[in-house]
N, C-alpha and C positions, 0 to 999 in steps of 0.2 A: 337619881340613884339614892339608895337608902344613908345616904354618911350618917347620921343621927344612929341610927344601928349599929353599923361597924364601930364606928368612936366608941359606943359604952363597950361593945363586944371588948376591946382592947383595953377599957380601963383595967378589966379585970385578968390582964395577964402579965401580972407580975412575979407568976411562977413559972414562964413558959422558959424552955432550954432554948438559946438562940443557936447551937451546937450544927453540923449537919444531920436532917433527915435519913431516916431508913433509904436506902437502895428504891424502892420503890415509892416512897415517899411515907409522910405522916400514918402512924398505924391507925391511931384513932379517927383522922382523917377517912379513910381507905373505909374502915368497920363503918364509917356513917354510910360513906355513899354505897357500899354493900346495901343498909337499910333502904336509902335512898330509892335507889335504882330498883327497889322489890317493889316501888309502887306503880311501876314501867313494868313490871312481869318479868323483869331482868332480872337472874339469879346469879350472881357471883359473886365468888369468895372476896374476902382483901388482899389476897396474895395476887388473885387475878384481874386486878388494879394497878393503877400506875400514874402517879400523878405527875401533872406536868406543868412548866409556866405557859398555860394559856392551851387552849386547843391547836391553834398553830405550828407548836413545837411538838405536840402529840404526829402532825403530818409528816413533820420535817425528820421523826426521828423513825417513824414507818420508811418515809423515800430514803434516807440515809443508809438505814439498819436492816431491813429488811430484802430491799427492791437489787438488784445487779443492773447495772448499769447499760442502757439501750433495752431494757423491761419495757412493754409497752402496757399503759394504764388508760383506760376506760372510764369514761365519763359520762355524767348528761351535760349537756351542754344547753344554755349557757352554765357557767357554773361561777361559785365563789370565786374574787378577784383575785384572792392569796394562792387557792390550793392548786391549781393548774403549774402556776411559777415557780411554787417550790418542788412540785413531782417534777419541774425540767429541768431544776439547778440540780439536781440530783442527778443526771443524764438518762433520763427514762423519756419514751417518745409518749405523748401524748395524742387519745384520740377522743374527740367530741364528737356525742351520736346526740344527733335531733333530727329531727325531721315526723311524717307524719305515722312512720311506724313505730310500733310499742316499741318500747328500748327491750325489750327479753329478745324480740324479734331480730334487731339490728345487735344484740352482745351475739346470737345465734349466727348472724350473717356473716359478721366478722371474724368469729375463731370458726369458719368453715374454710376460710383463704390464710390465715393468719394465729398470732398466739398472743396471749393477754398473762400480765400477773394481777394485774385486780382488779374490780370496778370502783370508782367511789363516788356515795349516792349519799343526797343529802332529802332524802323523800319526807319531811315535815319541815313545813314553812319554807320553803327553800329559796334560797338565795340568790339572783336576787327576781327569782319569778314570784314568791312568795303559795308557789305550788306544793302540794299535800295531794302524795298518795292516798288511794285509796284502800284497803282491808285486800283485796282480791292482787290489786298490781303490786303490793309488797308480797302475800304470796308466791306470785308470779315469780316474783325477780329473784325470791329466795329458793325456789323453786330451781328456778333455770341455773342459776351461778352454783349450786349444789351437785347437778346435775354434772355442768360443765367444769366442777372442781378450780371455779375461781372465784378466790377469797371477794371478800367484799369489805370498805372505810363504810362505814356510816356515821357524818355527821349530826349530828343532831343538838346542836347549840339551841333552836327555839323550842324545841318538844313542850316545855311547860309555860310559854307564852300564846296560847289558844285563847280564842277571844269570845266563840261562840261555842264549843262544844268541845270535849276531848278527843284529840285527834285517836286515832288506831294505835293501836301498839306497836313501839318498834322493831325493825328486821332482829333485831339481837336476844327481842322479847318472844320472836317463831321459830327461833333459829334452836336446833337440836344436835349440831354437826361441827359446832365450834366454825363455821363459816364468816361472821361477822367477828370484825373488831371493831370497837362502839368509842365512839369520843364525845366529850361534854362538856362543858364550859360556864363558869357562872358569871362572864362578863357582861352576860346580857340580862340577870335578872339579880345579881347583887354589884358587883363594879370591874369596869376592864382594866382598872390600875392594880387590882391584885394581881393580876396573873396566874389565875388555878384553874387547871383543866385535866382533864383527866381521858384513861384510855382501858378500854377492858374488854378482855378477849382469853383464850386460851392460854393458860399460865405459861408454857413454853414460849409464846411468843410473847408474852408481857416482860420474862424474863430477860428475852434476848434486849428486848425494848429498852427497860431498865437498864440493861449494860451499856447502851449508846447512852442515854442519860447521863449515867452518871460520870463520863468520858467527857458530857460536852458541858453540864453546867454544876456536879456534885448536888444536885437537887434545889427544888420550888423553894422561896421562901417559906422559912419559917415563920415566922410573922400569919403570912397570907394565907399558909396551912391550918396555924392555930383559926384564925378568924373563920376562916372558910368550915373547920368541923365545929366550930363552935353557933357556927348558923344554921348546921344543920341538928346539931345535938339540943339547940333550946327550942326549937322549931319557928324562928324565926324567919325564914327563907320560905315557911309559907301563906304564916301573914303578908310578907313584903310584896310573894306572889301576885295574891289575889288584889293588891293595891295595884301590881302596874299591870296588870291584864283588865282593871278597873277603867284606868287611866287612858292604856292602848284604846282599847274599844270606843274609846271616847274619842278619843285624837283621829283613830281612823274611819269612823261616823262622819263628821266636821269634813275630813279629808276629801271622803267619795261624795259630801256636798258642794264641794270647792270643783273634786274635777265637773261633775254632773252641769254645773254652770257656767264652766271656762270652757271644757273639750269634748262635752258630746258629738261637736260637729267633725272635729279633728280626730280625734281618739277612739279606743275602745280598749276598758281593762276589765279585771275579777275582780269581786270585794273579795279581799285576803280574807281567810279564816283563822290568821293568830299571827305570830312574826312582827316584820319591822316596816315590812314594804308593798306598794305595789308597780307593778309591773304595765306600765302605759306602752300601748303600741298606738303608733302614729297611722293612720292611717296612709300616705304616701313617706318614701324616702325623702328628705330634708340632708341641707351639707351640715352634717353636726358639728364639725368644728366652728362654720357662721354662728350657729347657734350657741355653741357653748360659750362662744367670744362676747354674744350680744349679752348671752345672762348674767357672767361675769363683770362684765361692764356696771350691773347691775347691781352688784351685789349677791346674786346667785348661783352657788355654785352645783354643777349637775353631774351626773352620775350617768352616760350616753351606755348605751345597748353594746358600744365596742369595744368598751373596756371588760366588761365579760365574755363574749362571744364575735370574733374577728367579723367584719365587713357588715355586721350590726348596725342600718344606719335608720331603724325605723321605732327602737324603744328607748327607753328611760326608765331607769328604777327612781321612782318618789318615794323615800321614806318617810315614816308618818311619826318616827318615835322621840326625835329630839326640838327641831325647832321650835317655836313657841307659833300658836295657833293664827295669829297676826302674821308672823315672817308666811306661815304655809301659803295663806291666801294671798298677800301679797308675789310671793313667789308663783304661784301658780296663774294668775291671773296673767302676769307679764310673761311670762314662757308663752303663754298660750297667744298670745297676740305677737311675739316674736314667732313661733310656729305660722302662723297662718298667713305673716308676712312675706314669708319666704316661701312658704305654699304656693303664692300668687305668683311668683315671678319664674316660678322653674317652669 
């Protein structure tokens, strides 16, 4: 993480009002990421902004503020470990669509028997399959939920973590209908101890948003606000960019030569195209609790396919962004020989 950045960022704010924030958060803040977000094809105002501690609480105050209670919410499945938990601590029923039809196909299937208040799709880098729509199935899906008059969350925490190419534009970037509300997050490309994230969509609902806000916490840090528009006003946040999309590529290069010589026998993944992770499928089911017990034994702790997606007993999300390159291949090489140990006896 960039600390050496942020530190000086902070020397220099010894004028800042530590006081509470606007209702919707930092003005000058809100006016960057307006700028921001014009480089995403995303046009909206500062009003139609909303900032929050972390993207997490951006969800929590959609399920809170928005959603009535026994709403049923729409997913891909697998999806993020967080957002499924908090759309149920909310009392909203939850459904996961995977399988091998397009998901416009299975949103269609299901509000032909049934009724939905939203989808929420995280189509770049996605979590933790490290899959990226394509130009045509973001279309598709805006298409369809426009059609069918159900709003749509769009995640998009890695958007600017691409490692080979820039990914397509976001849903919020095609959208003409005020259908998407868009959330972002700079944990993953300046630090997750700030806590700044953000939510933008049609000013009526950013408004309502902003009212649960400021009900639950009177607003983000100040501190975390100033730092956070002050990284995007000196354009620091895109030197630091191209440093850790530098780095990624590198890490997860090393990475797909670690599985390549540990689990071609075992396995078969994607080379991600930006993000944190990839998404290992086992070639047969393994009891992943043995497993997880043996890694841990180890030293290694794993991230099994059921902690996102129930009765999941055949993947593993590998992330490639934090260990040191040493831990990865050590880690990997012993998972894999744990795998194939237990391969043998089932």
């Amino acid at each position: 993480m960039p600390n050496q950045e942020i530190t000086k960022l902070l020397q220099n704010a010894h004028s800042l009002s530590l006081g509470y924030s606007e209702q919707k958060g930092s003005y000058a803040l809100r006016q960057q990421l307006s700028h921001f977000l014009k480089n995403r094809d995303i046009h909206v105002s500062p009003s139609a902004i909303l900032i929050t501690s972390g993207s997490l609480q951006a969800l929590q105050l959609i399920a809170g503020g928005l959603l009535a209670k026994g709403s049923t919410i729409l997913y891909e499945s697998p999806s993020y470990i967080q957002s499924v938990p908090v759309f149920e601590s909310a009392g909203t029923v939850t459904v996961g669509l995977t399988g091998k039809d397009a998901i416009t196909q299975q949103i269609h299937k299901h509000l032909r028997t049934s009724d939905a208040a939203l989808f929420y799709a995280n189509p770049t880098f996605h979590n933790p399959t490290g899959r990226i729509w394509d130009l045509a199935e973001r279309q598709q899906l805006l298409a369809t939920c426009q059609q069918l008059s159900l709003p749509i969350i769009e995640d998009d925490a890695y958007y600017d973590l691409w490692l080979d190419t820039p990914p397509p534009p976001p849903l919020k970037a095609l959208d003409s209908q005020g259908t998407v509300l868009y959330m972002g997050t700079f944990s993953k490309s300046m630090s997750p101890g700030l806590r700044i994230g953000w939510v933008a969509g049609p000013e009526p609902v950013i408004n309502r948003l902003a009212d649960s806000k400021m009900q639950t916490d009177y607003g983000a840090s100040s501190i975390s606000q100033y730092v956070a528009e002050q990284w995007l006003s000196t354009g620091i946040n895109v030197q630091v960019t191209e440093r850790i999309r530098s780095a990624l590529k590198e890490r997860r290069d090393k990475v797909l030569r670690y599985l390549d010589a540990y689990f071609t026998p075992i396995a078969t993944w994607e080379r991600p195209a930006g993000g944190f992770y990839i998404w290992l499928k086992m070639h047969q089911s393994i009891p992943i609790n043995t497993l997880f017990e043996k890694a841990f034994q180890q030293g290694i702790l794993l991230n099994p396919g059921q902690i996102y997606e129930r009765n999941n007993t055949q993947h593993l999300r590998i992330s490639y962004a934090y260990a040191s390159m040493d831990q990865m291949q050590y880690g990997l090489k012993k998972l894999a020989e744990f795998i194939r140990d237990l391969q043998k006896i089932l």
